[in-house]
C-alpha positions as CSV (number, residue, x, y, z in Angstrom):
1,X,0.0,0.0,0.0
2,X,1.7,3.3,-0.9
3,X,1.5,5.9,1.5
4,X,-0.1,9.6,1.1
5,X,3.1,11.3,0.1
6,X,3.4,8.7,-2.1
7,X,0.2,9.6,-3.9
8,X,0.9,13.2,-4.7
9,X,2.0,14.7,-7.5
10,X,3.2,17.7,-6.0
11,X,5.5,18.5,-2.9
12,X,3.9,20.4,0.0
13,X,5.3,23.2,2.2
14,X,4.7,23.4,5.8
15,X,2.8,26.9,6.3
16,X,0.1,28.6,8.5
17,X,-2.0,30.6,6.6
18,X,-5.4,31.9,7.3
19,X,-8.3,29.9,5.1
20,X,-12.3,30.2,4.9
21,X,-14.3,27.5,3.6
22,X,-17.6,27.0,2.5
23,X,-19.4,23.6,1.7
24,X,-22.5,22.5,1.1
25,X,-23.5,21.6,4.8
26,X,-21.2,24.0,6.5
27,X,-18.3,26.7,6.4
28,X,-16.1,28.5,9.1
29,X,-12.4,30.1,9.4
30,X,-9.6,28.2,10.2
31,X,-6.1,27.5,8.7
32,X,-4.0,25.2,6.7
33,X,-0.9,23.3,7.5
34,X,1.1,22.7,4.3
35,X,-0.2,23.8,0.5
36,X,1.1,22.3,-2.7
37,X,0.4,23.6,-6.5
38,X,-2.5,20.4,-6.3
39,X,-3.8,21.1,-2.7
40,X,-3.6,22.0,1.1
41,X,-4.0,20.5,4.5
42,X,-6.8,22.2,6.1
43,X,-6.7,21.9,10.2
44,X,-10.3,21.9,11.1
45,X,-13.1,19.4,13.3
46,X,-15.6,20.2,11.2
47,X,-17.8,17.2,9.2
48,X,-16.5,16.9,5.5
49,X,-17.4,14.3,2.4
50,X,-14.8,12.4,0.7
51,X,-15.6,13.8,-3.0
52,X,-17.5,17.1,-1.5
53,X,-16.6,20.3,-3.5
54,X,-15.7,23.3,-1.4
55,X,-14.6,26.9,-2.2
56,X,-11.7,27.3,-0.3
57,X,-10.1,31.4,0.5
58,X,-7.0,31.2,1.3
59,X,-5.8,34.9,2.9
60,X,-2.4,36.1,0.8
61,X,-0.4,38.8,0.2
62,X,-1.6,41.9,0.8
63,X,-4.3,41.0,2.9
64,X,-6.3,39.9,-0.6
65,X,-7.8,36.8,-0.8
66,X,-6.8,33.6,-3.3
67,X,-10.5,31.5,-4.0
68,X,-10.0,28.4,-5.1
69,X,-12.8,25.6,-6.0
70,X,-11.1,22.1,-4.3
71,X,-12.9,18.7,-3.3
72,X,-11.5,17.0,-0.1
73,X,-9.7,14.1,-1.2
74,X,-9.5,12.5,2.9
75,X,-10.3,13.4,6.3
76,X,-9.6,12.6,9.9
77,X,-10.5,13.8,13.1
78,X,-8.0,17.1,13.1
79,X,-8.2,18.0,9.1
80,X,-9.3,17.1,5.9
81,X,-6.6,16.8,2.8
82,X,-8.6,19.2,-0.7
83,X,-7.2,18.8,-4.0
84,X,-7.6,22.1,-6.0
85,X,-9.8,21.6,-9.4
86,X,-10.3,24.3,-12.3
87,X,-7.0,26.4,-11.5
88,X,-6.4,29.1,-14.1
89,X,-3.1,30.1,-14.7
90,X,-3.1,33.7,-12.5
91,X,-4.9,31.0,-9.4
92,X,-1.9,28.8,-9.8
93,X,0.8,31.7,-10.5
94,X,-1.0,33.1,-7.0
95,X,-0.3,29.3,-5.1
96,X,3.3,29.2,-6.0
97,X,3.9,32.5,-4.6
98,X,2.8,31.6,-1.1
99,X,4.8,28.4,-1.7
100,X,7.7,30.5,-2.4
101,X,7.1,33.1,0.7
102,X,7.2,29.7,3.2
């Protein structure tokens, strides 16, 4: 069985950045943990779907906000792992500069 790393196409950063969410049952603030060009680590109790589509915010430079459509690709009790879908090319420019700032 390969491991989660294993399965990613793209290396994660370690980071702390303040995030929104919105789903269909719920939404709140909270933060993410590590972000790669394919997805984040979102820290967060609340009750996600695997497969569930979500509009993530992610707070960036200059206090402006990055949204992003994603669907959570795994949960657990502390998080829930979202792959980002339908990234335009200024959305992804946008990701790699907060990979580059951490």
């Amino acid at each position: 069985m390969r491991s989660q790393d294993e399965n990613r196409r793209y290396p994660r950063v370690e980071t702390c950045l303040t995030t929104r969410w919105q789903g269909m049952s719920s939404g709140c603030s909270v933060r993410i943990s590590d972000l790669s060009e394919g997805g984040c680590y979102v820290d967060s109790v609340a009750a996600v779907t695997v497969g569930e589509v979500l509009t993530l915010k992610i707070l960036g430079k200059n206090d402006e906000w990055l949204e992003l459509t994603c669907v959570v690709a795994h949960h657990s009790q502390l998080g829930f792992g979202v792959r980002f879908v339908d990234l335009d090319e200024m959305q992804l420019a946008q990701i790699r500069s907060l990979i580059e700032a951490h």
